[in-house]
FISE-961609 format. One line per field, with one value per residue: x, y, z of N, C-alpha, C in turn. Coordinates in nm, 3 decimals. Example, Ala and Ser with C-alpha at 12.3 -4.5 7.8 and 13.67 -1.06 7.14 Angstrom:
n_u = (1.319, 1.285)
n_v = (-0.569, -0.225)
n_w = (0.780, 0.708)
ca_u = (1.230, 1.367)
ca_v = (-0.450, -0.106)
ca_w = (0.780, 0.714)
c_u = (1.320, 1.290)
c_v = (-0.330, 0.003)
c_w = (0.780, 0.787)
% end
This chain:
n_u = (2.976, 2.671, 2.671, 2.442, 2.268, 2.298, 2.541, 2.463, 2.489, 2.697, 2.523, 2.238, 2.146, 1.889, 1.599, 1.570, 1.331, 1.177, 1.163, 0.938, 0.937, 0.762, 0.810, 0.735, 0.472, 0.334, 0.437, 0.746, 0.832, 0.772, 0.531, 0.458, 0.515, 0.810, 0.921, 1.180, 1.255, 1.485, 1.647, 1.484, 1.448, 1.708, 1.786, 1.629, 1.763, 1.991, 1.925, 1.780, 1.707, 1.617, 1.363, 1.276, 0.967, 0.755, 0.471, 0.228, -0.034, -0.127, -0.176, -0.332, -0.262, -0.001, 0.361, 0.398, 0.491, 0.541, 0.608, 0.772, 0.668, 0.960, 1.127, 1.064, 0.882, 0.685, 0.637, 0.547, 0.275, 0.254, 0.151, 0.182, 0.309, 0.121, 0.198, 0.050, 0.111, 0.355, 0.537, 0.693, 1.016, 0.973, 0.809, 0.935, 1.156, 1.028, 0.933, 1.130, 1.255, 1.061, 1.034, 1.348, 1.304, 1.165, 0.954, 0.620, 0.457, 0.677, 0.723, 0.524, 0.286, 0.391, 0.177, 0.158, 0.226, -0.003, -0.161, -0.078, -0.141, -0.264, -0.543, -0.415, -0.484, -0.566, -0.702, -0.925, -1.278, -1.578, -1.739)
n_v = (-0.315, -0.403, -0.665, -0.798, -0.780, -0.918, -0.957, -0.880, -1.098, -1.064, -1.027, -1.047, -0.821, -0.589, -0.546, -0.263, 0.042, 0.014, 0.217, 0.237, 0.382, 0.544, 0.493, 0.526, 0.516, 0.764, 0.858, 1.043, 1.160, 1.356, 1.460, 1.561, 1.808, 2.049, 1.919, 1.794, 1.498, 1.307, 1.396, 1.339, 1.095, 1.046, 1.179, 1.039, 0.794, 0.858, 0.880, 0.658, 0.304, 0.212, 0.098, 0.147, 0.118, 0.000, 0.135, 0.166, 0.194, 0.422, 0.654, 0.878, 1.043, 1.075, 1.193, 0.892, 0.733, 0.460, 0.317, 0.077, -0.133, -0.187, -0.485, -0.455, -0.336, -0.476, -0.661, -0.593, -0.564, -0.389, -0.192, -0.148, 0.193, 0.432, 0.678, 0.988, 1.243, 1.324, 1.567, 1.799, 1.926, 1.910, 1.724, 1.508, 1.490, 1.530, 1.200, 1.079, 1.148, 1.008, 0.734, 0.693, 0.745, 0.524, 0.448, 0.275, 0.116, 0.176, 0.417, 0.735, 0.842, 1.182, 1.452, 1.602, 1.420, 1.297, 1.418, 1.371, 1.092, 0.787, 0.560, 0.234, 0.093, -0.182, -0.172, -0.017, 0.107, 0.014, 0.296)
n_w = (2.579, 2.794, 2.969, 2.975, 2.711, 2.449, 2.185, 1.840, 1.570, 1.259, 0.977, 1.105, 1.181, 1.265, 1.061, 0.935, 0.838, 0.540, 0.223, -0.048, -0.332, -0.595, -0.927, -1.230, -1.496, -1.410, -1.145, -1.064, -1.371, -1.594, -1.618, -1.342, -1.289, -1.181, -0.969, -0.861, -0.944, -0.988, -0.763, -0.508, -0.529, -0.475, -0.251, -0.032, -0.094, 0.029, 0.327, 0.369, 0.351, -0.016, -0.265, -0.573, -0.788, -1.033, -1.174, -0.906, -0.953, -0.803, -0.933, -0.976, -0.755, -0.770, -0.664, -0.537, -0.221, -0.010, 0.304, 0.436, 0.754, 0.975, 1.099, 1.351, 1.341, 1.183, 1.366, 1.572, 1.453, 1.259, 0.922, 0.592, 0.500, 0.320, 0.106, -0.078, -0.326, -0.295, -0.376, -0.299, -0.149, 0.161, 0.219, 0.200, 0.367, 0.581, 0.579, 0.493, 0.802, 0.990, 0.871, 0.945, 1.214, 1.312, 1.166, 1.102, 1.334, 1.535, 1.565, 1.593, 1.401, 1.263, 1.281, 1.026, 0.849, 0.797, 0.589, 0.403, 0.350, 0.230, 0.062, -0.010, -0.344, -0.311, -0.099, -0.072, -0.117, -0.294, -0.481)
ca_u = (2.839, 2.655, 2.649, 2.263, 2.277, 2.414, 2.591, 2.462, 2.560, 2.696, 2.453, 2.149, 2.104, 1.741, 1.538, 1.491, 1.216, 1.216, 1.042, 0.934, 0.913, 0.711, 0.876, 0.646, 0.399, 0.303, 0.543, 0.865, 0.759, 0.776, 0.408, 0.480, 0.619, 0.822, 0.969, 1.319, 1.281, 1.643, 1.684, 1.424, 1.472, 1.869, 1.775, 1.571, 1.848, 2.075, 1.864, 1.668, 1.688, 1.492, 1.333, 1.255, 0.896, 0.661, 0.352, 0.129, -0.170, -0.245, -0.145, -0.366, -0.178, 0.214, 0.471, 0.383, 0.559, 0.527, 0.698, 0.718, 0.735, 1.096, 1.092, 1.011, 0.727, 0.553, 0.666, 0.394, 0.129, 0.232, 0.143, 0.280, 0.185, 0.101, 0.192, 0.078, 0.132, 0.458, 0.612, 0.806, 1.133, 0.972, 0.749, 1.018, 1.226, 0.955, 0.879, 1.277, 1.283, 0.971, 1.125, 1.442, 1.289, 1.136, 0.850, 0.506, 0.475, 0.753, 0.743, 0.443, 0.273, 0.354, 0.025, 0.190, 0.215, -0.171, -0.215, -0.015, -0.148, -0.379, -0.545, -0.387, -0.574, -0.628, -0.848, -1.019, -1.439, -1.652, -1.836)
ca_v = (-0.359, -0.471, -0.797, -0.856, -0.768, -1.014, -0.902, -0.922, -1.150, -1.051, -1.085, -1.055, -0.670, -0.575, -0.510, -0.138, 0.093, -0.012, 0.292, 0.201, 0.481, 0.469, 0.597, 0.466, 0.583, 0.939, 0.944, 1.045, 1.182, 1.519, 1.478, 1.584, 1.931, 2.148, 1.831, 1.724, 1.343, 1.246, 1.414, 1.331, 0.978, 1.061, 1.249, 0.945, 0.647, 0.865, 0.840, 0.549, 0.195, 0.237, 0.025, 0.182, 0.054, 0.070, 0.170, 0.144, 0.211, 0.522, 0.765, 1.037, 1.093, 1.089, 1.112, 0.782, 0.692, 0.360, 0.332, -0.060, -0.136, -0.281, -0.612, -0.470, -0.297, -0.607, -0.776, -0.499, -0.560, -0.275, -0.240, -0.061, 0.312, 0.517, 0.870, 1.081, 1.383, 1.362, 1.657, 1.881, 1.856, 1.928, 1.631, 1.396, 1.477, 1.442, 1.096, 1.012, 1.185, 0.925, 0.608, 0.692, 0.699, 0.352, 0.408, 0.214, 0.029, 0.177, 0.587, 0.772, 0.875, 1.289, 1.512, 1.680, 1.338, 1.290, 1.509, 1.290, 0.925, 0.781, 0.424, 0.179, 0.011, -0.298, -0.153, 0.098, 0.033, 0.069, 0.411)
ca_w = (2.567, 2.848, 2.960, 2.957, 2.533, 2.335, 2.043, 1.696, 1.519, 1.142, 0.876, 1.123, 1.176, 1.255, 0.978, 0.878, 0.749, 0.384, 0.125, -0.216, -0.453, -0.745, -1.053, -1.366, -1.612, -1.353, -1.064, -1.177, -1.477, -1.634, -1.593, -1.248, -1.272, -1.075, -0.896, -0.915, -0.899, -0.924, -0.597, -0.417, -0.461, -0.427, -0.085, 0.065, -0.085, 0.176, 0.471, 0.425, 0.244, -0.095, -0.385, -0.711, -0.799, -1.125, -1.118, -0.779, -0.914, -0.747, -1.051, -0.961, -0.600, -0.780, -0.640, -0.446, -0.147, 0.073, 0.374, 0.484, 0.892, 0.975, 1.159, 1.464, 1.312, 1.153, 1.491, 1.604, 1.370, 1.176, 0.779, 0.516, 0.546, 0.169, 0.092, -0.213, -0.339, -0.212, -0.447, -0.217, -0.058, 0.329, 0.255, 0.129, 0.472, 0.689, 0.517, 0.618, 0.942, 1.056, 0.901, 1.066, 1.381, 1.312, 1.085, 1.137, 1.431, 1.616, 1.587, 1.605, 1.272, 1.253, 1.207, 0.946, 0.718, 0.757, 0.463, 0.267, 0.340, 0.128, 0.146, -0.096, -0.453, -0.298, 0.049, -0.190, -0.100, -0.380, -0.445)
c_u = (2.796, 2.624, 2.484, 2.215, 2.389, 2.450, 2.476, 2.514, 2.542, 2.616, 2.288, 2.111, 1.927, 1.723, 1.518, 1.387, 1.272, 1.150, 1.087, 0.910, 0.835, 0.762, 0.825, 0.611, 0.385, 0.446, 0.664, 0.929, 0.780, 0.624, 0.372, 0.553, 0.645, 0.894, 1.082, 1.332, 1.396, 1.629, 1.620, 1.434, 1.647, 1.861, 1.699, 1.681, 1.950, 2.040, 1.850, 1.722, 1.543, 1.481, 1.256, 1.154, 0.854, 0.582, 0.292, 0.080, -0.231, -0.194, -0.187, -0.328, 0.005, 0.227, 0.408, 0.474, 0.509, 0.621, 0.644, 0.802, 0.928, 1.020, 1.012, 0.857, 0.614, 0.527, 0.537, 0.258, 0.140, 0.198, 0.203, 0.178, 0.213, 0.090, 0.133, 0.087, 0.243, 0.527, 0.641, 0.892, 1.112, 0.863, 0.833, 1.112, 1.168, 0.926, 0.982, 1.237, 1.184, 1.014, 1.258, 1.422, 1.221, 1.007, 0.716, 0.514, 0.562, 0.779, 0.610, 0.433, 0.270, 0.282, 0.082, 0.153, 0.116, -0.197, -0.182, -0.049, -0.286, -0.400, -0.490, -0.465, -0.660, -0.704, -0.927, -1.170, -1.466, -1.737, -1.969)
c_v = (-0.420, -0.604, -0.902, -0.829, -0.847, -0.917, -0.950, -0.964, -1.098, -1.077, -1.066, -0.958, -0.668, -0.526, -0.339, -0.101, 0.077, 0.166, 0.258, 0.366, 0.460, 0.553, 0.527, 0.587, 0.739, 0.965, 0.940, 1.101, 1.304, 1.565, 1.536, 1.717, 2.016, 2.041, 1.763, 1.545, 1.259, 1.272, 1.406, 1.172, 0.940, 1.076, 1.126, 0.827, 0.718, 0.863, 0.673, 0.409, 0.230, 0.191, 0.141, 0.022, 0.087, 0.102, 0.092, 0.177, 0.309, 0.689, 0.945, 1.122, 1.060, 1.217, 1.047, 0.719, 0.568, 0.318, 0.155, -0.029, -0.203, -0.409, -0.569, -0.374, -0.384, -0.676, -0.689, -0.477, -0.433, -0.305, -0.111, 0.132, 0.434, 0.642, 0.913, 1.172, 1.451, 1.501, 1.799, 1.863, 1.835, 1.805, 1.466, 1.397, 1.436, 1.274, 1.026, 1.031, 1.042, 0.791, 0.589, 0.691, 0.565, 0.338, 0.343, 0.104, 0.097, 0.305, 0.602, 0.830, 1.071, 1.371, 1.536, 1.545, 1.296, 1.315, 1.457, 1.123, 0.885, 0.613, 0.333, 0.088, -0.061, -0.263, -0.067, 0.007, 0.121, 0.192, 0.363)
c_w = (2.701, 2.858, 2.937, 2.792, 2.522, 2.262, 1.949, 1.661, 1.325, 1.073, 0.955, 1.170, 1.187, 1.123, 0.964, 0.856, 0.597, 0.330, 0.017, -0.259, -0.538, -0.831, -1.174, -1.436, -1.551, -1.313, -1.108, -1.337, -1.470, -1.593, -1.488, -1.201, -1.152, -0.968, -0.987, -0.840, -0.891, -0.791, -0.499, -0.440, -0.426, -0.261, -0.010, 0.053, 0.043, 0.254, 0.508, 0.303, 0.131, -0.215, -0.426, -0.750, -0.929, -1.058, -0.946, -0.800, -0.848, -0.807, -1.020, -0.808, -0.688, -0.732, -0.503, -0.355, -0.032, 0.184, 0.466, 0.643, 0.867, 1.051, 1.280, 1.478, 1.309, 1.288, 1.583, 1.598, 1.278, 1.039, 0.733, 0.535, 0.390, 0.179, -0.066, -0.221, -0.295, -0.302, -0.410, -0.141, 0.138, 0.295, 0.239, 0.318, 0.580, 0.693, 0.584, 0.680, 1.021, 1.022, 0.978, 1.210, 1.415, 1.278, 1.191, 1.201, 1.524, 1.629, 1.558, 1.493, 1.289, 1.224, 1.070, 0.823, 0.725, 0.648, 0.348, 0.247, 0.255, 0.128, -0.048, -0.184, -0.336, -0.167, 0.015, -0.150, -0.249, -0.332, -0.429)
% end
């Protein structure tokens, strides 16, 4: 290691990209066909750190994905960044592939997951 990096010390590891899942009343759901939801939240717990959420509230976009900054995201100003419609396996990898490279705040958002972000309940404007 060079001498100008400290070590880490045990127990204080940077923070990660978190993703929540939502697996409730829609996402997750048979309601949702044609999507194998074991394995797509199997295929992200191996990439990525991942909470198992209820509902989020945004039912008519399942399968709902939230991808929180790591530390050095928030340390950025980053915020959490909302997927829907996640229900294919090339949108579930891209979803990893971008938190693995350090998510919001700290990797650049891929055109491709444009198509999938969506603004969350609570910043919703009235019609």
């Amino acid at each position: 290691m060079p001498a100008d990096i400290a070590p880490v010390p045990p127990g204080r590891e940077p923070v990660p990209c978190r993703v929540v899942v939502c697996r409730d009343c829609c996402c997750g759901t048979p309601k949702i066909t044609g999507v194998d939801h074991a394995a797509q939240t199997a295929r992200l717990r191996a990439l990525v750190p991942v909470r198992v959420s209820e509902c989020l509230d945004v039912c008519e976009q399942a399968n709902a994905i939230v991808v929180q900054p790591s530390a050095e995201g928030r340390a950025a100003g980053a915020r959490p960044v909302w997927f829907g419609l996640v229900n294919d396996p090339e949108a579930t990898e891209d979803i990893a592939a971008w938190a693995l490279a350090g998510g919001p705040g700290v990797a650049p958002l891929p055109d491709i997951l444009d198509l999938y972000t969506l603004t969350p309940p609570r910043r919703r404007t009235p019609s």
